[in-house]
C-alpha positions in Angstrom: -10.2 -11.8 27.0 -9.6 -13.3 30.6 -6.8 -11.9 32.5 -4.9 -14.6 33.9 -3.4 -14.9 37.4 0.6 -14.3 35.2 -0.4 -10.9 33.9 -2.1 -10.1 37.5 1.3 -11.1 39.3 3.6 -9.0 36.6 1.4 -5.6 37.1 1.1 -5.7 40.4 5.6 -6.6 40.2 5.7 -3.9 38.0 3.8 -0.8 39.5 5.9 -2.0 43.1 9.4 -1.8 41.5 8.1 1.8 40.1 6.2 2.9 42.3 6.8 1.1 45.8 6.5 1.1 48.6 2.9 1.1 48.1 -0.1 0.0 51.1 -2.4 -2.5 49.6 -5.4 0.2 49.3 -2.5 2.2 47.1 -1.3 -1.0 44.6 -5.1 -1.8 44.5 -5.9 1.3 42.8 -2.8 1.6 40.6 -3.7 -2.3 39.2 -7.4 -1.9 39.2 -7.2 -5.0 40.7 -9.3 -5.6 43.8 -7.7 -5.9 47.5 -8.2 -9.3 47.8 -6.7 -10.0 44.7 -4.1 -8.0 45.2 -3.3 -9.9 48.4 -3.4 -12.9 47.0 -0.8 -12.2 44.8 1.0 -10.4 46.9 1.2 -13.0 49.0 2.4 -15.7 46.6 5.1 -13.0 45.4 6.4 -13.3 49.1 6.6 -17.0 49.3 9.3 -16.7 46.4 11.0 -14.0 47.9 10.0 -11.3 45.2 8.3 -9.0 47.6 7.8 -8.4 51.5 5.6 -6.3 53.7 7.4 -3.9 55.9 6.4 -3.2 59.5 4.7 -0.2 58.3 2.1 -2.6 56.4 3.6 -1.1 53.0 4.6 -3.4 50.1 7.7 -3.7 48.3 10.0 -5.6 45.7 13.2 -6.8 47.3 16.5 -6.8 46.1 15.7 -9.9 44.2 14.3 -7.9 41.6 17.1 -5.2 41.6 19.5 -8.4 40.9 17.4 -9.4 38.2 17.6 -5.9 37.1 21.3 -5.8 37.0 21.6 -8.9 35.2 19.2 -7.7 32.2 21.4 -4.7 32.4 24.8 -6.3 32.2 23.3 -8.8 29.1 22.3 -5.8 26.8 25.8 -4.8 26.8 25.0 -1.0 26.4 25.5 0.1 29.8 28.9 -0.2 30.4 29.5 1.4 27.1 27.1 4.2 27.7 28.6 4.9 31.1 31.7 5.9 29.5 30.0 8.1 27.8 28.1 9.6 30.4 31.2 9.8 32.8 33.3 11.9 29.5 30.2 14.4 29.8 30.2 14.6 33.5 33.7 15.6 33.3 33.7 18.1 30.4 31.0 19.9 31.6 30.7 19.0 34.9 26.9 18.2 34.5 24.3 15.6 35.7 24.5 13.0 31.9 22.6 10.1 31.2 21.8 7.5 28.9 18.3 6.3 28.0 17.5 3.1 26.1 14.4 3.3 24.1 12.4 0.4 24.7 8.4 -0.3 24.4 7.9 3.4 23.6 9.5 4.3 26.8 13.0 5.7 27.9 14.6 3.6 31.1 17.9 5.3 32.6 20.7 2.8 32.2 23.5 4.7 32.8 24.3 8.3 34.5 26.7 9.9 35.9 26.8 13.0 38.7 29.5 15.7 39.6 29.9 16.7 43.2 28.7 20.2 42.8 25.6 20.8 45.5 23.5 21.9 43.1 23.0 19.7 40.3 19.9 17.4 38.4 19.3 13.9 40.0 18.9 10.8 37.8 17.5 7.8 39.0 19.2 4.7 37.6 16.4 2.2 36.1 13.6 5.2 36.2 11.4 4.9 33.4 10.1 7.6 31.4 7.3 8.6 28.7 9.2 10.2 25.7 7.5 13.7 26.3 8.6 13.8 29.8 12.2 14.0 29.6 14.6 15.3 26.8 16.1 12.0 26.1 12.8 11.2 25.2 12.0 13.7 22.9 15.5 13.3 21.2 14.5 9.5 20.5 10.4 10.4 19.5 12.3 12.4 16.5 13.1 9.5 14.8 10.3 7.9 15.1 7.0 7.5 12.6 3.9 9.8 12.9 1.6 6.5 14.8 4.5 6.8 17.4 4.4 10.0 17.9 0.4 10.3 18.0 0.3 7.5 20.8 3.3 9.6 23.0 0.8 12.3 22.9 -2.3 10.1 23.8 -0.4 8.8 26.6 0.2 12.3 27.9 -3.1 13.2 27.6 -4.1 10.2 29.4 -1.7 11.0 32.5 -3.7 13.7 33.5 -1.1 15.6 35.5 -0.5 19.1 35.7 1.8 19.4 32.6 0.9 21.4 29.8 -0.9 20.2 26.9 0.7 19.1 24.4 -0.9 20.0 20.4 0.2 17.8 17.9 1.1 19.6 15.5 3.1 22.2 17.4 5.0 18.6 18.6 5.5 17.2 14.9 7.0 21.2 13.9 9.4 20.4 17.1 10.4 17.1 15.8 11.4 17.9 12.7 13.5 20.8 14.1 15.0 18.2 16.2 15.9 15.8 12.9 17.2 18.8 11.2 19.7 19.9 14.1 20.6 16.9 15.1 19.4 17.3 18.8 16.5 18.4 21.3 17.1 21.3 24.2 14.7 22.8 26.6 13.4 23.6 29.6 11.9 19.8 31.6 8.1 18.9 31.1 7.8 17.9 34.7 10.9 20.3 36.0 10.7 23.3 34.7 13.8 24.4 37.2 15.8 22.0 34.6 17.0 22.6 31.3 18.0 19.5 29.5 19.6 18.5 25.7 19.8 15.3 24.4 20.8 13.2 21.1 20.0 10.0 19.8 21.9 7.2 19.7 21.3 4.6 16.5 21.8 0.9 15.8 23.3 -0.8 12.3 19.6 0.1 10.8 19.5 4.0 11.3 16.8 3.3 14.1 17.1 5.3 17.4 18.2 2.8 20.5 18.6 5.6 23.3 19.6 8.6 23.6 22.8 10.8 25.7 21.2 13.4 27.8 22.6 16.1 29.9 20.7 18.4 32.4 21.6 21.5 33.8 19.9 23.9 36.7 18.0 27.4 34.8 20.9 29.4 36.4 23.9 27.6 34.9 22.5 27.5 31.0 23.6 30.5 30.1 27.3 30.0 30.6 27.0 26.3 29.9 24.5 25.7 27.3 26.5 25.8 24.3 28.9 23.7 25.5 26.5 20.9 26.5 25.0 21.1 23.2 28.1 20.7 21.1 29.3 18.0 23.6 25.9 15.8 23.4 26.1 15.9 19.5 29.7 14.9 19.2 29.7 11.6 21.9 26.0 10.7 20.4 27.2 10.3 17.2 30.9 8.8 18.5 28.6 6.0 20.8 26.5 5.1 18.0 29.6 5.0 15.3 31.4 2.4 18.3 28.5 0.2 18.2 28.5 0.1 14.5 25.4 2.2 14.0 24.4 4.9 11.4 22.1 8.0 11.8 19.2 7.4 9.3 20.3 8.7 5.9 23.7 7.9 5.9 25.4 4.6 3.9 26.1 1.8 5.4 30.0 1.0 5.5 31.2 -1.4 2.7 
């Protein structure tokens, strides 16, 4: 099928908002669109104010679409909620927490909150993830059905980056761990130096819709491990039972 000049315009939007600022040699390859192409939308992006050239010749979205961004935010309704959450975690255990929501087999930070402590994991607000990449993502996967899970680990074969393997079935014996416990822990896929636990968050239908996260630096699990794990479990399940969900298996109220 043809690719039209609306799908060209929203991947070369997308991978800048990622991925930007980005030369037009760089967008070129991360589209597979060719340079003049590229250009050309570019160009028509910057007419309506979506994206401008810097004096370094780089390309980047402008605030227009962080606007955008915040107004998608704001109309889902979770995010206020969830930063509640994440700001009760930050306090208790004085930890980096997040929220991810789950959407097109992705995890996108929607809320997080830091302590002040110099040393401590970063979050990027809006950053989206691949569900083997991050332990929010791996605490939704869980819940999810076996052609899911295959195409997370087709995906991560596909990225081609230095991260280990990952076997299949080793990943489905992880999973079901992960059901049975009620939440995911361990070290970061792509930061090893992090050690992260994370629980899923469910809607009226027992389906996962995101999940709480906390991550902690290697040299503070020890004395705060436990802790984190008992606190992600307890305001996972007190989110979802505010926004009237269930975890899968139990009754719906009356």
């Amino acid at each position: 099928m043809a690719e039209g000049a609306i799908v060209r315009t929203l991947r070369v939007l997308t991978t800048l908002c990622e991925k930007g600022p980005l030369t037009l040699k760089d967008l070129s390859e991360e589209t597979g669109l060719v340079p003049p192409t590229a250009l050309r939308t570019l160009r028509l992006m910057a007419d309506e104010g979506f994206v401008i050239q810097q004096p370094d010749r780089m390309w980047r979205a402008t605030m227009v679409m962080w606007r955008l961004g915040c107004f998608v935010n704001a109309s889902v309704g979770i995010a206020s909620l969830a930063s509640k959450y994440t700001d009760r975690l930050r306090h208790d255990l004085d930890e980096t927490a997040v929220y991810a929501l789950f959407d097109q087999g992705d995890v996108t930070y929607t809320a997080h909150s830091e302590p002040a402590t110099p040393v401590r994991a970063h979050a990027r607000m809006g950053s989206r993830h691949g569900l083997l990449n991050v332990a929010t993502g791996h605490a939704v996967l869980a819940w999810l059905g076996h052609q899911e899970v295959e195409s997370a680990v087709e995906r991560a074969r596909q990225e081609g980056d230095s991260a280990p393997a990952v076997d299949l079935a080793e990943l489905e014996t992880l999973l079901a761990s992960v059901r049975q416990q009620g939440y995911y822990s361990g070290a970061g896929r792509h930061w090893p130096e992090l050690w992260g636990v994370a629980a899923a968050v469910f809607d009226t239908a027992g389906a996962p819709i995101g999940a709480l996260g906390v991550s902690i630096p290697m040299s503070r699990v020890e004395e705060r491990g436990q802790d984190a794990i008992e606190a992600i479990v307890r305001e996972a399940a007190s989110m979802t039972d505010e926004m009237g969900g269930r975890p899968p298996g139990r009754t719906p109220p009356a």
